[in-house]
ZAZA-525651 format. One record per residue (C-alpha): residue in three letters; x, y, z. Coordinates in steps of 0.25 Angstrom, whole numbers, plus 2048, in hexadecimal, padded with zeros to 3 digits. Example, Ala and Ser with C-alpha at 12.3 -4.5 7.8 and 13.67 -1.06 7.14 Angstrom:
2
ALA8317EE81F SER8377FC81D 
***
This chain:
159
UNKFA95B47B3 UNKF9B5B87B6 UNKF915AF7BB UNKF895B17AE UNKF955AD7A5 UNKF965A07AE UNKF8959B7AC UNKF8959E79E UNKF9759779C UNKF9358A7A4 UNKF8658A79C UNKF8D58978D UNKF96580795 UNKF8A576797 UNKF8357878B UNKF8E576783 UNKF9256978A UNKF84564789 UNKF8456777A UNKF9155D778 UNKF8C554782 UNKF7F55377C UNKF8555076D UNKF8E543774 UNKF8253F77B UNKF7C53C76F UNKF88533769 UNKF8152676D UNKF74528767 UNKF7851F75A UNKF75515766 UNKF67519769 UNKF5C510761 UNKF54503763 UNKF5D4F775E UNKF5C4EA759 UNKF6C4E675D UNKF744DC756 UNKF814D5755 UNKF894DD74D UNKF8B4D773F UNKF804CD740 UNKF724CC741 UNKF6F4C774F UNKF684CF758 UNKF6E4D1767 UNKF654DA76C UNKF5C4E676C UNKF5E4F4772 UNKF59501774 UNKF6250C776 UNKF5A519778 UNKF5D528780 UNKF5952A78E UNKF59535797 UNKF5854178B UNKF6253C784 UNKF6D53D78E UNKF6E52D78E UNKF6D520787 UNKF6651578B UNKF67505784 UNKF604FA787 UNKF654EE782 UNKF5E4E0781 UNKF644D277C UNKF5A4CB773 UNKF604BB775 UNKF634BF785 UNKF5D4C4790 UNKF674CE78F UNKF634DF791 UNKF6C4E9794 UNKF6B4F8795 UNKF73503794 UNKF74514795 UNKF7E51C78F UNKF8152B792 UNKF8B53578C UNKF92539799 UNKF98549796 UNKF9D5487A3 UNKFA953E79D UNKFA554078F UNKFA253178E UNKF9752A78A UNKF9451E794 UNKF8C512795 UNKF8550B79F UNKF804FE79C UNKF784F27A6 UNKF744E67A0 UNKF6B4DB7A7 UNKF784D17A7 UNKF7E4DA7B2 UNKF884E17A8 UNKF8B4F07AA UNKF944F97A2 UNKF975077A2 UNKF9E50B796 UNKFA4518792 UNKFA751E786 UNKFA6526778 UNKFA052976C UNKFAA529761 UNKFAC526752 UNKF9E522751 UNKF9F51975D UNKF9A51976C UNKFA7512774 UNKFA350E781 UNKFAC50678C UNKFB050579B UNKFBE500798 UNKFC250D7A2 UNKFBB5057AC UNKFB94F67AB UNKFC34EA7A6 UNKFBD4E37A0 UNKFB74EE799 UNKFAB4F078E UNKFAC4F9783 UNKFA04FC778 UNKF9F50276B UNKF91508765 UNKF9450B755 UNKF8B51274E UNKF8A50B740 UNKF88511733 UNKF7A50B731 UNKF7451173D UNKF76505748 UNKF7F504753 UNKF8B4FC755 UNKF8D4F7764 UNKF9B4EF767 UNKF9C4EB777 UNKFAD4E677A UNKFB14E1785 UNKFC04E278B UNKFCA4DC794 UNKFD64E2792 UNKFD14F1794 UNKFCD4F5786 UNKFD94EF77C UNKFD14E4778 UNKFC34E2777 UNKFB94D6776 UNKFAD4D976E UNKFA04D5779 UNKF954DA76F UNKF934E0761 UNKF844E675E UNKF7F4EB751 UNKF734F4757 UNKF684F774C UNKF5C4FF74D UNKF504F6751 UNKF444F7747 
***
């Protein structure tokens, strides 16, 4: 093969890898948005968070904030095309820190460390019908047959 014919296969190769990268990079964006969270099915406000893009779009960022506590946590999120995962990093001023790892799938962004930690965390963003964004945080003991729900958030665009 020539040299020319090399160059111009690695650089279809790349483009056309950005182009599918770039469309899975944007699976989370039903995240993105000012918020006003609640306890899912009532009417009780938990907290407020902003979830906005970062670093040209390549990244998400959330911050967090408890409105009855002192409680603020933060996290970045980032579709990783090396594992074609997405993952999570998430800090919190209580000392928690999670890396989570996961998909996007049937309307859903499922992110866990169960590969790596027992006990191990597993959350679930849904998007809902109305426009907000259903977030369920578990947590398990036994690796991933059982599940305790840790928190249920109804995230609704703050006016």
């Amino acid at each position: 093969m020539k040299p020319l014919s090399i160059l111009l296969l690695l650089v279809t190769t790349v483009f056309s890898q950005d182009k599918c990268d770039d469309l899975k990079m944007h699976q989370f964006d039903f995240w993105i948005g000012d918020w006003n969270v609640y306890q899912f099915g009532t009417d009780t406000l938990a907290g407020v968070s902003s979830v906005k893009p970062i670093l040209g779009h390549k990244s998400i960022e959330e911050n967090y904030q408890n409105l009855k506590y002192k409680f603020k946590g933060k996290s970045l999120n980032i579709y990783n095309s090396k594992t074609d995962k997405w993952e999570q990093f998430w800090v919190d001023n209580s000392g928690l820190s999670l890396h989570l790892s996961g998909e996007f799938r049937d309307n859903r962004m499922i992110l866990s460390d169960c590969e790596t930690v027992n006990p191990c965390d597993r959350i679930t963003w849904t998007t809902l019908n109305d426009g907000t964004v259903r977030q369920e945080w578990e947590q398990s003991k036994d690796g991933g047959k059982t599940w305790k729900k840790v928190f249920d958030g109804h995230y609704k665009t703050r006016e």
